[in-house]
N, C-alpha and C positions, 0 to 999 in steps of 0.2 A: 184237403191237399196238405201235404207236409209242410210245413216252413223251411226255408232255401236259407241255408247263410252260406257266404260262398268266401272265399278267400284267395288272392291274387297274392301271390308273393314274387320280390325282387328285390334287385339292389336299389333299384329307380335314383338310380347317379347319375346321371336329374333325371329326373321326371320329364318324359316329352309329351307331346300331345295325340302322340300312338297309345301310349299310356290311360293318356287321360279319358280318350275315345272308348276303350274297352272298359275303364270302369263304369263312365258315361251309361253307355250302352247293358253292362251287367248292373245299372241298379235296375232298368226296366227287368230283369231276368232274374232279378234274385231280390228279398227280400229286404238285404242287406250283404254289401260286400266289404270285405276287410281287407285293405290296402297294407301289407304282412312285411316291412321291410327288413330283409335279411340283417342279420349282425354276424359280418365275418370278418373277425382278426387280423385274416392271413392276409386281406386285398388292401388297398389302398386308397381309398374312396376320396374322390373331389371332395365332396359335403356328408359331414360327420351325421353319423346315425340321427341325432337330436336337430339338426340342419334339416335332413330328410322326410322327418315326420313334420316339422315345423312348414315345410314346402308343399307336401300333400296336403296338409290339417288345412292350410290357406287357398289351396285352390281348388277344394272341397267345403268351403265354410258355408254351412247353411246347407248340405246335403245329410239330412241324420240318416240315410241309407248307407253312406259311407265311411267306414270308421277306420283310422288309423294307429297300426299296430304293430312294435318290432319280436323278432323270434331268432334264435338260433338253432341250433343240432338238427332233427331231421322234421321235416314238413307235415309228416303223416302226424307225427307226436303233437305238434301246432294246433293242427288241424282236429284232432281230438279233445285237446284241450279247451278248444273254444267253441264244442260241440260243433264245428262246422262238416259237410257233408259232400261239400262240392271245393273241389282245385281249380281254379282260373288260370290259364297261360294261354299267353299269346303266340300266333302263330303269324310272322310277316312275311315268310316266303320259306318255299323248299328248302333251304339252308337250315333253318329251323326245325324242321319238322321230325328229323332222326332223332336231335337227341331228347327233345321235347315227346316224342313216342318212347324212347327207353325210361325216361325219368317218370313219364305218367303210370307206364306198364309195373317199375319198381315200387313206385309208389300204390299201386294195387296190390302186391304181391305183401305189401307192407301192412298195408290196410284195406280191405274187400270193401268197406262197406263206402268209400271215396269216390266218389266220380270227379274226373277230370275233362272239363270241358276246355276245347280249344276255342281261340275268337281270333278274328283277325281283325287289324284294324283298317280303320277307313281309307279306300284305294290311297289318295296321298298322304297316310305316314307310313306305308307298308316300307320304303327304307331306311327308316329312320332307326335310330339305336343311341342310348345313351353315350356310346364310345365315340360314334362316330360324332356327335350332339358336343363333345369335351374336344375334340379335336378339332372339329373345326372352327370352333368359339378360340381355342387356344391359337391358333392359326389364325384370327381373327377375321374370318369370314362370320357371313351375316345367318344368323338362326334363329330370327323371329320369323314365326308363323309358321314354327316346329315344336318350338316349347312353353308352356305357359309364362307370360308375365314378368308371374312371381321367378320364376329360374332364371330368366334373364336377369331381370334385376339382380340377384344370391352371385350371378357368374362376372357380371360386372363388379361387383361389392367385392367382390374373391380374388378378382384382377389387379383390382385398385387396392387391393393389402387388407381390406376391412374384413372386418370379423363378423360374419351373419349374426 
């Protein structure tokens, strides 16, 4: 049987535990998965690239199936680079699923030898979204037992002026 390494890439501006469920679930499925956090310029991210990995790295400690990794330009390049063979994304509802179908198809068309497997996460975080995870925190409603822990803690510390 081949060896799987698989790669999940995003912003994960935070990390919720929709997130956390599919990696969960893709170590049983892959060998090893690589938690791939985007580096984009152009956006404006709650918690700084270095924040991000430090948040995954922590609420992953002690899983060496999962390893924490940032990438920029294009995915397929990533994904070759770190010999991986398989794309991870989530799928939490029909809203998702169009552009999540174009992005996997380009990404074929980019690289053949890629499979992209879709996963959905478990019945209750299927609405969850890190956007909505920053809004409503900021709006100061309650979003524990959507995000791990550790992100609560980062988004209280971020509140209160301090510096992760």
């Amino acid at each position: 049987m081949k060896s799987r390494l698989a790669v999940y890439p995003g912003s994960f501006d935070p990390l919720t535990n929709g997130h956390v469920d599919i990696i969960e679930r893709g170590t049983h499925l892959f060998e090893k998965i690589i938690v791939a956090i985007l580096v984009n310029a152009e956006k404006s991210p709650l918690f700084t690239t270095q924040e991000r990995v430090e948040i995954v790295r922590e609420a992953f400690r002690g899983q060496p199936s999962v390893e924490v990794d940032t990438f920029d330009g294009l995915l397929v390049d990533y994904v070759a680079r770190r010999k991986a063979n398989v794309i991870v994304r989530g799928l939490r509802a029909l809203s998702d699923f169009e552009t999540e179908f174009q992005m996997a198809l380009m990404n074929r068309r980019l690289s053949p030898s890629v499979e992209t497997v879709f996963m959905m996460p478990a019945e209750q975080y299927t609405y969850i979204s890190s956007r909505m995870i920053k809004e409503v925190f900021s709006l100061g409603g309650r979003v524990s037992g959507l995000i791990p822990e550790i992100v609560e803690t980062r988004l209280r510390e971020k509140q209160r002026g301090h510096v992760g």
